[in-house]
C-alpha positions in Angstrom: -21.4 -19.3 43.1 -22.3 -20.3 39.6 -20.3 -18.8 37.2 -23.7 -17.3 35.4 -24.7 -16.2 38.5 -25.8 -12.4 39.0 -25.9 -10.5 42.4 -27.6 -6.9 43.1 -26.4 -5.1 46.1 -27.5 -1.6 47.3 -24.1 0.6 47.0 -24.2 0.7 50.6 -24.8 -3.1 51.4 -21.7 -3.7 49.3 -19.7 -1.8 51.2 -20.2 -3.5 54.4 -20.4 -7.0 52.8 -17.7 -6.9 50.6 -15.3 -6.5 53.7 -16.3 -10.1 54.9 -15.9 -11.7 51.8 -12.6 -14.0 51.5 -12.6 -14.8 47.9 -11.6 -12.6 44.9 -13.8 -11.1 42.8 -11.5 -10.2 39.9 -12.4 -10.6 36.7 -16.0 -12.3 37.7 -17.9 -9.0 39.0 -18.6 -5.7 37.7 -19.4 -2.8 39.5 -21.6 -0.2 38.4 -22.1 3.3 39.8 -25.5 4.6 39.5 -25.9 8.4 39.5 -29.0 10.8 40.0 -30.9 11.3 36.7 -29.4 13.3 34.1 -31.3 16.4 32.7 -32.0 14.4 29.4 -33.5 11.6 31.3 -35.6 14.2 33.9 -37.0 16.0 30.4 -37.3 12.5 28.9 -39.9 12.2 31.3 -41.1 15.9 32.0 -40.5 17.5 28.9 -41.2 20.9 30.7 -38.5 20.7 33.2 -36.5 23.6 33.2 -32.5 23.5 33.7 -33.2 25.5 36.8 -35.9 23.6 38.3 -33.9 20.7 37.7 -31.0 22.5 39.2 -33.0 22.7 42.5 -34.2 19.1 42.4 -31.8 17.7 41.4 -31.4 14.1 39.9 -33.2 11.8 42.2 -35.9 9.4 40.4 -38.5 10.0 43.3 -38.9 13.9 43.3 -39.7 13.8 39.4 -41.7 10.5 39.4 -44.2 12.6 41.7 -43.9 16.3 41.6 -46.0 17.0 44.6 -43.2 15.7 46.7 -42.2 19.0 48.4 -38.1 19.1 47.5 -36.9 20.4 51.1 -38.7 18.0 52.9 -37.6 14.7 51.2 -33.8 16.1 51.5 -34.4 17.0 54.9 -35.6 13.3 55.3 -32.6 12.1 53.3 -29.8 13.8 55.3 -31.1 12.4 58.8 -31.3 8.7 57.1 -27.8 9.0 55.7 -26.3 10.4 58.9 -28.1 8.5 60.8 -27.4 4.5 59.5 -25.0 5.0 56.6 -22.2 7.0 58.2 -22.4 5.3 61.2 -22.2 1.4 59.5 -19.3 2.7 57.0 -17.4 4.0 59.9 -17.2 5.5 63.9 -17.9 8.9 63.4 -17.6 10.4 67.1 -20.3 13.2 66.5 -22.6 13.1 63.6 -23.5 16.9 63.9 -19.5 17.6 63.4 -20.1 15.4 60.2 -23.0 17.0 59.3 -21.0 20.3 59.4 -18.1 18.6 57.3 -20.8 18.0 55.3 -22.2 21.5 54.7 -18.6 23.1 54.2 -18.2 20.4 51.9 -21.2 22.0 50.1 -19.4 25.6 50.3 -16.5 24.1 48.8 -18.4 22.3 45.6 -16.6 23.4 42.1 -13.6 24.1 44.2 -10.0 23.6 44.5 -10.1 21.3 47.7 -7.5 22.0 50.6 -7.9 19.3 53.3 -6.4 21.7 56.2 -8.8 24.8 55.9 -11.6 21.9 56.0 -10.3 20.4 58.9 -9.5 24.5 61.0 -12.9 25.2 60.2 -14.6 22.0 61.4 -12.7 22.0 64.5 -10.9 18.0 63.4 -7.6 17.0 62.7 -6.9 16.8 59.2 -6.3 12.8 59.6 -9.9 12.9 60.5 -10.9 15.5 57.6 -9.0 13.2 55.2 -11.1 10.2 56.7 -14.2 11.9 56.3 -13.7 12.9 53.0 -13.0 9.2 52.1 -16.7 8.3 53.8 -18.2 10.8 51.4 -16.8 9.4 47.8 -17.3 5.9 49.1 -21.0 6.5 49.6 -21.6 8.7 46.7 -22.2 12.3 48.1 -18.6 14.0 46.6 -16.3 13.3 43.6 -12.7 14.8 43.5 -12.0 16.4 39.9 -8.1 15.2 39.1 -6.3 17.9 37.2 -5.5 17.3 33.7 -1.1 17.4 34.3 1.5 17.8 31.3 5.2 18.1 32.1 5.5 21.0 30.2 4.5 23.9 32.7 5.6 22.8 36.3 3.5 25.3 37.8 0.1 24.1 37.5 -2.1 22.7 39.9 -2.3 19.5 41.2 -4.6 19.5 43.8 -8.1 18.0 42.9 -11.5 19.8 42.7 -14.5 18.7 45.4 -18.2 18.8 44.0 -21.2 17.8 45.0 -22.5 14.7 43.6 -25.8 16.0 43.0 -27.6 19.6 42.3 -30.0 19.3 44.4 -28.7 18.0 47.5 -26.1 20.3 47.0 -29.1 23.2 46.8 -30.4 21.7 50.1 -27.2 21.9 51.9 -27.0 25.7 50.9 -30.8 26.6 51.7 -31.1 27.4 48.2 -35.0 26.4 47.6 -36.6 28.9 45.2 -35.6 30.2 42.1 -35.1 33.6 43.2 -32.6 32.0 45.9 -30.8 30.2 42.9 -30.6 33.4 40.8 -29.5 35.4 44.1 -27.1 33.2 45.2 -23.4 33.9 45.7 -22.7 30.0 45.1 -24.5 30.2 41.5 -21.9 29.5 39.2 -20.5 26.7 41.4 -24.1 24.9 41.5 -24.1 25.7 37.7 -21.0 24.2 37.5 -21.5 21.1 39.4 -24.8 20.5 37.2 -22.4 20.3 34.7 -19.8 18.2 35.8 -22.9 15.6 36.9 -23.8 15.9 33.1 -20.5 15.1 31.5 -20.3 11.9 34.1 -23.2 10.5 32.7 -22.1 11.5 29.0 -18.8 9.5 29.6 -19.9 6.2 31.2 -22.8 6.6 28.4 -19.8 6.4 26.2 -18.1 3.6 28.1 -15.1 5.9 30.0 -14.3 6.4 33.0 -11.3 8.5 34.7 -11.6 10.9 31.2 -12.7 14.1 32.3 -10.5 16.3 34.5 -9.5 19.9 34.4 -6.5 22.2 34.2 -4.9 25.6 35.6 -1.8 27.0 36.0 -1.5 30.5 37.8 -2.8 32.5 35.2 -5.5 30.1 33.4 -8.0 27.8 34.2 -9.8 25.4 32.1 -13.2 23.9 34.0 -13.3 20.5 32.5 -11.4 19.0 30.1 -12.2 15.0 28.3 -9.5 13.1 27.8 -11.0 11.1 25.1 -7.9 8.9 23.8 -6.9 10.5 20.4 -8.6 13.6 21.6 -9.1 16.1 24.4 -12.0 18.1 24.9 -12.0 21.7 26.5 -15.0 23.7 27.4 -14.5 27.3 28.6 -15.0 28.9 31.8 -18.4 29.0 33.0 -20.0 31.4 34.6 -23.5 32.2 36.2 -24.7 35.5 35.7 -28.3 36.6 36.6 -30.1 33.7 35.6 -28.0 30.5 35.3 -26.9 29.4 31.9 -24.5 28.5 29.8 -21.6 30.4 28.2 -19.1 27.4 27.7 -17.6 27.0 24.3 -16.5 23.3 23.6 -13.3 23.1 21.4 -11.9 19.8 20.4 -7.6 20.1 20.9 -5.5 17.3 19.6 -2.8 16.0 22.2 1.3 15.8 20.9 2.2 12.5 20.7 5.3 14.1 22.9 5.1 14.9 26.5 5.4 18.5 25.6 1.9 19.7 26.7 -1.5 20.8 24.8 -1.3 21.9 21.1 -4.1 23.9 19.9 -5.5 22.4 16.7 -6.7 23.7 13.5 -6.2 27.3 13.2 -5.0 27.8 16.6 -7.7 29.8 18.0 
């Protein structure tokens, strides 16, 4: 291959060819992980999109390059093609409607702490399977695990990721949320809120050229949603929470990290 050479591969082509190829890669490819629009680029484009329209979208170029594509249908559409050729050339998955149901409590679960055994007992698979699945899932795209954000200074806090949805609107789909008035009524709000959210700052970070910087933090008493580990500095944001209608109530606070391994300082004022 010529040194100046450049090669395109559908994420999913990639993963079956790059298993048959011999010869190293390093330090002569790059691989780039293209996400689901971001609100700013979906109201670059439709500058009337509301966040909760865009919620039950979601981020996929086709359903905002032509509105009149009913949202149900094309995710309908896009399950049965994933389950049907993707799953089964990234790995032998016995029954595809147990996988489909992985799926769906995978959905329950978005914004969540993830435990790998309740998956697996409710499912009806071993947790070796459950693990494997799960694997299937961030290698084509349709989950990211949240790492916790771990100091040595209070042994108590979590260290179990957090499982979200890679997309709002999929995730929508897979919770027969498909109105407005389903979004607004739903007991899952503040985790689709959330995962909106988490999709945003992903896009925000490789924007910025990081990767691997957000993650979040809680001990038994105290949670933080998402925290940016950007080098000198570490972003918090607040809770969030869904209430009637979904919005916002975060407030971002920039905190300073010790040069120590003692924890997080508050800076400024200590507020």
């Amino acid at each position: 291959m010529s040194p100046s050479a450049v090669v395109v591969q559908h994420f999913n082509e990639e993963l079956k060819r790059l298993k048959g190829v011999a010869e190293s890669l390093a330090g002569r490819a790059d691989i780039i992980e293209l996400e689901t629009l971001s609100f700013a680029e979906i109201r670059a484009a439709r500058p009337r999109t509301t966040v909760e329209s865009a919620i039950l979208r979601g981020g996929f170029p086709e359903l905002h390059a032509n509105p009149g594509i009913d949202a149900a249908a094309f995710y309908n559409s896009y399950l049965a093609t994933y389950l049907e050729r993707d799953v089964r050339s990234l790995t032998s998955v016995g029954s595809l409607r147990d996988f489909e149901r992985f799926l769906r409590a995978c959905a329950l679960r978005s914004a969540n702490l993830l435990n790998k055994a309740d998956l697996a007992r409710d499912i009806g698979i071993a947790p070796s399977t459950a693990n494997q699945w799960l694997s299937v899932l961030e290698a084509s795209g349709q989950i990211v695990l949240l790492e916790p954000w771990i100091s040595n200074r209070t042994k108590s806090v979590v260290k179990s990721p957090k499982l979200y949805l890679t997309d709002s609107g999929l995730l929508c789909a897979l919770l027969n949320v498909r109105t407005l008035h389903d979004l607004r009524q739903s007991p899952s709000a503040g985790a689709i809120w959330e995962t909106l959210v988490f999709a945003q700052l992903r896009h925000r970070e490789r924007h910025a050229g990081r990767s691997g910087g957000v993650h979040f933090w809680r001990d038994r008493t105290r949670e933080v949603d998402f925290l940016v580990d950007a080098g000198s500095r570490v972003e918090l944001g607040d809770r969030l929470r869904a209430a009637d209608r979904i919005r916002a109530v975060a407030r971002a606070r920039a905190w300073r990290r010790p040069s120590g391994p003692q924890g997080i300082e508050r800076d400024g004022d200590g507020r």
